[in-house]
C-alpha positions as CSV (number, residue, x, y, z in Angstrom):
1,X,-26.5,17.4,-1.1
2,X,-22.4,18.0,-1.5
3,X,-21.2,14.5,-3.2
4,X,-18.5,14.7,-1.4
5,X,-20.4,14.7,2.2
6,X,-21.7,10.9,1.4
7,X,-18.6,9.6,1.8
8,X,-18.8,8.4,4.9
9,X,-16.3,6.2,7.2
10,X,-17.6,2.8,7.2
11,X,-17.9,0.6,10.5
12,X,-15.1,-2.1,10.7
13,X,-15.2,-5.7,9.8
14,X,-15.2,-6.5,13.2
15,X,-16.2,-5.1,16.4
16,X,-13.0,-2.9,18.0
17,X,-14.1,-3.1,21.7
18,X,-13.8,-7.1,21.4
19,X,-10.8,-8.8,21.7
20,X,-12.5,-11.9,20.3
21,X,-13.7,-10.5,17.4
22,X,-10.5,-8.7,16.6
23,X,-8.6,-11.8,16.7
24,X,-11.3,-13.8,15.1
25,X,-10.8,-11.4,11.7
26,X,-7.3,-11.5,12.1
27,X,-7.1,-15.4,12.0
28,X,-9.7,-15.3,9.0
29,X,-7.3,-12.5,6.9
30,X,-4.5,-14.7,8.1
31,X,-6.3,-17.4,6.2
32,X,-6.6,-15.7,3.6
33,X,-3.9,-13.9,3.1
34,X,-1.9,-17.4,2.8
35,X,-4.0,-18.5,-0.1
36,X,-3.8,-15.0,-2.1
37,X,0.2,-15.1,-1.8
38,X,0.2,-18.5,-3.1
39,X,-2.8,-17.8,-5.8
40,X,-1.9,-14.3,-6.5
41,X,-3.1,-12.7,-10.1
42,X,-0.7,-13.1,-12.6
43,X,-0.3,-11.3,-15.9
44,X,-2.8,-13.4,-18.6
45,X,-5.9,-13.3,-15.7
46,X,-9.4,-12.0,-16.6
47,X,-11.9,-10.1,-16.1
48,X,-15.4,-10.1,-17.5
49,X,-17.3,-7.1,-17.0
50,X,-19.7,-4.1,-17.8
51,X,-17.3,-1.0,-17.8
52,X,-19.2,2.5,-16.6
53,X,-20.3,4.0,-20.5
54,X,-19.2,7.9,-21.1
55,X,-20.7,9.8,-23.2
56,X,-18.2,12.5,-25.2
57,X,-20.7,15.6,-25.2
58,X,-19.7,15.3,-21.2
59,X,-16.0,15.8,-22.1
60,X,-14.6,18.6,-21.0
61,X,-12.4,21.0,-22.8
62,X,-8.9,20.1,-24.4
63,X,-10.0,16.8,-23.2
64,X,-8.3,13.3,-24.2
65,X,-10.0,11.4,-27.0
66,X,-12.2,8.7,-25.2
67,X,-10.9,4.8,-25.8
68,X,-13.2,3.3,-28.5
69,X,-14.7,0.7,-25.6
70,X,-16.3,4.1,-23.6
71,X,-19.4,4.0,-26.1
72,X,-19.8,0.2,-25.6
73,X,-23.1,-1.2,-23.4
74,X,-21.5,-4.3,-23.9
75,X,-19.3,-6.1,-21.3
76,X,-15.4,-6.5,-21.7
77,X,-12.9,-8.7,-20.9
78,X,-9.9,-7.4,-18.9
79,X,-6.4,-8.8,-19.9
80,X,-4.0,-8.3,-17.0
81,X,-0.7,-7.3,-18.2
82,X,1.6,-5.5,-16.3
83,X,2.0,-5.1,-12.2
84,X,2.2,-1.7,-11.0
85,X,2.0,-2.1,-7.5
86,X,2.3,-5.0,-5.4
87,X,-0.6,-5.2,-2.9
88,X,0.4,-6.4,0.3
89,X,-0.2,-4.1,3.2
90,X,-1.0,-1.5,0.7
91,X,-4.3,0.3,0.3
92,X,-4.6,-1.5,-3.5
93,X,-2.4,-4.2,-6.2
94,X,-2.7,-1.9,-9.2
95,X,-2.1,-3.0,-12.8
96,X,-2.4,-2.2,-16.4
97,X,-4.9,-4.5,-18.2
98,X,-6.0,-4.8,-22.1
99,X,-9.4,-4.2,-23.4
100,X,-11.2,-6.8,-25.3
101,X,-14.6,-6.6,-26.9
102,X,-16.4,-9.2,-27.3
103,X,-17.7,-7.8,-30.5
104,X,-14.4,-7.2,-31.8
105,X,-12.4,-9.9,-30.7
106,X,-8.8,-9.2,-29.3
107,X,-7.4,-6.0,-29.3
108,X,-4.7,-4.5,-31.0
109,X,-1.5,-4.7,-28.0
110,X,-0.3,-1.1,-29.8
111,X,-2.5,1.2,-28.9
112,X,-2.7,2.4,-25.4
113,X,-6.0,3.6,-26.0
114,X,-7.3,-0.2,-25.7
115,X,-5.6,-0.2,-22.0
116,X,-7.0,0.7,-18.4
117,X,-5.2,0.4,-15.2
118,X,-6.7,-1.4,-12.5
119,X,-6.5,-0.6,-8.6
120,X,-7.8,-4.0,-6.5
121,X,-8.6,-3.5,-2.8
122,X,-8.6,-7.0,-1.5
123,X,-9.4,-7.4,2.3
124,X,-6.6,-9.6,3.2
125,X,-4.1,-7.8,1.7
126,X,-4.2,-4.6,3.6
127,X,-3.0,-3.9,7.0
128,X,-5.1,-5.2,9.2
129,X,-4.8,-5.1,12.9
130,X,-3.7,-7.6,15.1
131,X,-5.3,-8.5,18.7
132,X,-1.9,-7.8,20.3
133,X,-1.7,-4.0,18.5
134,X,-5.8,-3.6,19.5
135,X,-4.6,-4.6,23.0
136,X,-2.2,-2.2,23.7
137,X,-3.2,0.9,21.2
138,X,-5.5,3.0,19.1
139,X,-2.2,3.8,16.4
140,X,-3.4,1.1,13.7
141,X,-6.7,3.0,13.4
142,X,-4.1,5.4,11.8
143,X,-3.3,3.5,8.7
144,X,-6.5,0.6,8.7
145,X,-9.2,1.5,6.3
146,X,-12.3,-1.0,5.7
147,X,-12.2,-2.2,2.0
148,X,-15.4,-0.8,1.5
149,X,-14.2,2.7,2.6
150,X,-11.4,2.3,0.7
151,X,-13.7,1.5,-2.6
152,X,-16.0,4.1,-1.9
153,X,-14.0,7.3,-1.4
154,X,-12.1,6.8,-4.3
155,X,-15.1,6.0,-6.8
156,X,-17.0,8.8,-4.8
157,X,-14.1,11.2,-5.8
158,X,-13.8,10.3,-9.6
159,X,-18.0,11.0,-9.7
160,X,-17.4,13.9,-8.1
161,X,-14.5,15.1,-10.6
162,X,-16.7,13.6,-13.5
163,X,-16.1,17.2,-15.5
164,X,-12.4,16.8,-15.0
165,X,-12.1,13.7,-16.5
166,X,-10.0,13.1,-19.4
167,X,-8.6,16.7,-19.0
168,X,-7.4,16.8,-15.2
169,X,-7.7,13.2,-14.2
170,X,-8.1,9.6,-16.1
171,X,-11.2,9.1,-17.7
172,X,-13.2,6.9,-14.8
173,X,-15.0,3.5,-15.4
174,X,-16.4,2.3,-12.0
175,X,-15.7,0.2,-9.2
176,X,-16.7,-3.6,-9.9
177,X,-17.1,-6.5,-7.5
178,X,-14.4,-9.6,-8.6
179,X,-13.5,-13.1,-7.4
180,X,-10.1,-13.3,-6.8
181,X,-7.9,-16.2,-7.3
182,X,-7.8,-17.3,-3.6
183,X,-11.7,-17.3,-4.1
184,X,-11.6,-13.9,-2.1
185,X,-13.9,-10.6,-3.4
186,X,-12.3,-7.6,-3.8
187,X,-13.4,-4.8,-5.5
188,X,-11.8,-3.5,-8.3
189,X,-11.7,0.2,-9.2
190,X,-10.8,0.7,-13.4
191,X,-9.6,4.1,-15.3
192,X,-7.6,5.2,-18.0
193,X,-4.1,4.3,-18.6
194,X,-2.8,7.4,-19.0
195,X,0.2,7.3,-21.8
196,X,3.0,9.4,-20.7
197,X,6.0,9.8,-18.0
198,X,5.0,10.4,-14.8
199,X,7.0,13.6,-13.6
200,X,9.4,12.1,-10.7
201,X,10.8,9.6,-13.4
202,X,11.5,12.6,-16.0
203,X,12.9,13.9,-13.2
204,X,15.0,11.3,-11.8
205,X,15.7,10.4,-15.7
206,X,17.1,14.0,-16.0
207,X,18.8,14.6,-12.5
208,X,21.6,17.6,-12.1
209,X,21.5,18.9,-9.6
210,X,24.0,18.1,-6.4
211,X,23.4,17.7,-2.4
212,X,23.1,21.2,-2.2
213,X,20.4,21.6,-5.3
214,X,23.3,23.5,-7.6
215,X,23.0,22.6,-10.8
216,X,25.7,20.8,-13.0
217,X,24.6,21.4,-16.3
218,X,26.2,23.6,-19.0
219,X,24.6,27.1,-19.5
220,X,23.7,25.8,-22.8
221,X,21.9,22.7,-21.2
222,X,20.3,24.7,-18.4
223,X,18.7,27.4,-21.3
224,X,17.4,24.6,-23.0
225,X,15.2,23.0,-20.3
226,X,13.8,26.3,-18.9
227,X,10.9,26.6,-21.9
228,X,9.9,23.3,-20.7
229,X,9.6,23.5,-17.3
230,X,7.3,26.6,-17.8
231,X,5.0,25.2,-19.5
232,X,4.5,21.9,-17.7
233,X,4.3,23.9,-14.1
234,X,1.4,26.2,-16.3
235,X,-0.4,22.8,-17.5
236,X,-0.3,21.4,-14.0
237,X,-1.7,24.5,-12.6
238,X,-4.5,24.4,-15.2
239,X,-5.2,20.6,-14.4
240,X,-5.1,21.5,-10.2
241,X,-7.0,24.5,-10.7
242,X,-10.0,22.5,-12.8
243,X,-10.2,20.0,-9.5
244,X,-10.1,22.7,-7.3
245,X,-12.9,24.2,-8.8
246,X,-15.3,20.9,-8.4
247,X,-14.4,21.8,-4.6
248,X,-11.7,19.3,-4.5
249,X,-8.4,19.1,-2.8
250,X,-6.1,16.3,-4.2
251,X,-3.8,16.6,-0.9
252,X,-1.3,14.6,-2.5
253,X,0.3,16.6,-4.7
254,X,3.5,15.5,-5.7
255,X,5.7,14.4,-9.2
256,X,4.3,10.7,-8.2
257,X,1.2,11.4,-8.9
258,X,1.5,13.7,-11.6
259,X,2.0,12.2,-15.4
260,X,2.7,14.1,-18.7
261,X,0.7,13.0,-20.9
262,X,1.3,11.9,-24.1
263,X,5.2,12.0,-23.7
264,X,7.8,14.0,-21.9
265,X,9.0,15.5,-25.4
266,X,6.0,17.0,-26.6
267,X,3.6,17.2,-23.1
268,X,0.3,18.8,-23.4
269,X,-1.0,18.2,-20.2
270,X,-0.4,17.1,-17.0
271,X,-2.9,15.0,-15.2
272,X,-2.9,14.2,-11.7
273,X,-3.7,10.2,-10.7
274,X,-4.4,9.0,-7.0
275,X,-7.4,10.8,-5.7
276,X,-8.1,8.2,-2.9
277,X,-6.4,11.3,0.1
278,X,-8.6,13.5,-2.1
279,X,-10.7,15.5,0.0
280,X,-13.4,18.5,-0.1
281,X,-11.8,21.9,0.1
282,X,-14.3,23.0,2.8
283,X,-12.4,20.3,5.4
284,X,-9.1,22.2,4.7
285,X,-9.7,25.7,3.6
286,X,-6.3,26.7,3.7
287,X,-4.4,23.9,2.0
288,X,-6.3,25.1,-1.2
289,X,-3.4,27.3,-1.8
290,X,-0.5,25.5,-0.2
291,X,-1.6,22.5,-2.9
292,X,-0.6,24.9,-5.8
293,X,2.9,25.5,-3.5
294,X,3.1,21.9,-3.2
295,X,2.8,21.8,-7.0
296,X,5.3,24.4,-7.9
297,X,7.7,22.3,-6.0
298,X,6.8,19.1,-7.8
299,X,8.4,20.5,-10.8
300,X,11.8,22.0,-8.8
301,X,15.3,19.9,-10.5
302,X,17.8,22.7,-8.9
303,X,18.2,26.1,-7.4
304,X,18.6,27.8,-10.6
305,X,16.0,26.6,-12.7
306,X,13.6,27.1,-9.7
307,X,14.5,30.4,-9.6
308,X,14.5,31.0,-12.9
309,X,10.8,29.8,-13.6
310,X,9.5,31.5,-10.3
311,X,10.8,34.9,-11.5
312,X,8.9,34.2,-15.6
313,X,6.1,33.0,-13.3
314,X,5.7,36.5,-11.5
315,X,5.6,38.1,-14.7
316,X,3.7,35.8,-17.1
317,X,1.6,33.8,-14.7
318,X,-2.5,34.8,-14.9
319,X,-3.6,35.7,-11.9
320,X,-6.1,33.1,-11.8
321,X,-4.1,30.2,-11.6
322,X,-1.0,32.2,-9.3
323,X,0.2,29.3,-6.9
324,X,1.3,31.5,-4.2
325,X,2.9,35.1,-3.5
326,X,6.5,33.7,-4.2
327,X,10.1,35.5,-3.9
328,X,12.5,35.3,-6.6
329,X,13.8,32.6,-4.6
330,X,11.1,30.7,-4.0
331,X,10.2,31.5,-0.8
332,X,7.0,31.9,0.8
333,X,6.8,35.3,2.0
């Protein structure tokens, strides 16, 4: 059977077609929402746990060196660090936590190798409907997941990419059960902290272009970012192409969720991080090539530089990993 067909919607935490019930979980997230925004995690917390063990003959090609703790049986302790994300009335809190074997002893805060990032789903956090929405609409079934769900599709997604991991997307280490502070569990989803810029900050970090997408730069300026450009938009092509081909869509392609990786002076590839809208292709058959549209336009700073890489794309592109049939302008035809 598909992977990807096991992920399954799970039932609610309460029952829908009861008033009672609906207000009965909102009072109890209510509850506990209080306590997690006055016991929230703070940088210093901990985790102990058994992280998911890779094995490198699995690694695919031009893959990222696994982190030394990969190998381990042993459990680890989690170091949180740094907050990504805030988690309230978001699908997860994430953060970037430190490694530390208990074999080894404290790791060495350098290396980012020693890092993961961590997504928590905790139940009171998200948005959760209230008895007056469930009264008068179906809308909040639009944006209310069950943690579980949440948990699941994600992890289910990262098994099903397991040969793209550490090439196309972080390297994956399971999804754990925690207590939080408030004394609430959550799961906790943990990957690889992947070292880098993600693309809409090099982008934002390099802006010149005005309201109307004309550039401002000097022709000298301009020349010199065009070799870059065309080979990041060919290593994001690879990376998409090599989850495409695991039957995957990520369906939300965009520079947020795309990182160069190791450094936005000397990328060598660019790997693509939030998989949980990822989706199998056969559910949207025809977004398979609009994704690698979408992902042309991840990488567009202004009208001339698009136009400029879309034209050495035509030419120099392999035909395998052609986004779309593209204009010199950029158009769709």
């Amino acid at each position: 059977m598909d992977p990807l067909q096991e992920i399954k919607a799970f039932p609610y935490d309460f029952d829908e077609k009861s008033m009672d019930s609906v207000q009965q979980h909102e009072n109890t997230m209510m509850g506990l929402r209080r306590q997690a925004l006055n016991r929230p995690l703070r940088s210093g917390a901990t985790f102990d746990i058994h992280l998911n063990r890779h094995d490198a003959a699995d690694q695919p090609p031009r893959a990222r060196p696994l982190p030394s703790f990969a190998h381990a049986t042993a459990s680890h302790t989690l170091v949180l660090e740094t907050l990504l994300q805030p988690g309230l009335e978001r699908w997860s809190e994430v953060w970037i936590a430190r490694v530390v074997s208990p074999t080894s002893g404290a790791s060495d805060p350098s290396q980012p190798s020693d890092r993961v990032v961590l997504k928590f789903i905790q139940p009171s956090m998200l948005k959760f409907p209230s008895v007056e929405q469930a009264k008068r609409t179906n809308e909040w079934k639009e944006s209310y997941y069950p943690p579980k769900y949440l948990a699941s599709r994600e992890d289910g997604m990262y098994h099903v990419l397991q040969l793209a991991q550490g090439f196309a997307v972080p390297y994956y280490f399971g999804v754990h059960q925690v207590t939080m502070p408030n004394g609430e569990h959550a799961h906790m989803l943990v990957m690889e902290y992947i070292p880098g810029v993600c693309l809409s900050a090099w982008k934002m970090s390099r802006a010149h272009s005005t309201n109307d997408r004309q550039s401002t730069l000097d022709p000298t300026t301009h020349a010199a970012l065009v070799p870059f450009l065309r080979n990041t938009t060919v290593m994001a092509f690879r990376s998409l192409k090599a989850i495409q081909d695991l039957g995957v869509l990520h369906a939300d392609v965009n520079a947020r969720n795309m990182i160069l990786y190791p450094s936005d002076s000397a990328p060598s590839q660019v790997v693509f991080i939030d998989l949980f809208t990822a989706a199998n292709k056969n559910i949207w058959p025809r977004w398979f090539r609009v994704e690698k549209f979408h992902c042309l336009e991840a990488f567009r700073c202004c009208i001339q530089h698009s136009h400029t890489v879309t034209a050495w794309l035509e030419e120099n592109l392999p035909e395998e990993l052609r986004p779309l049939i593209l204009t010199r302008s950029g158009d769709l035809v």
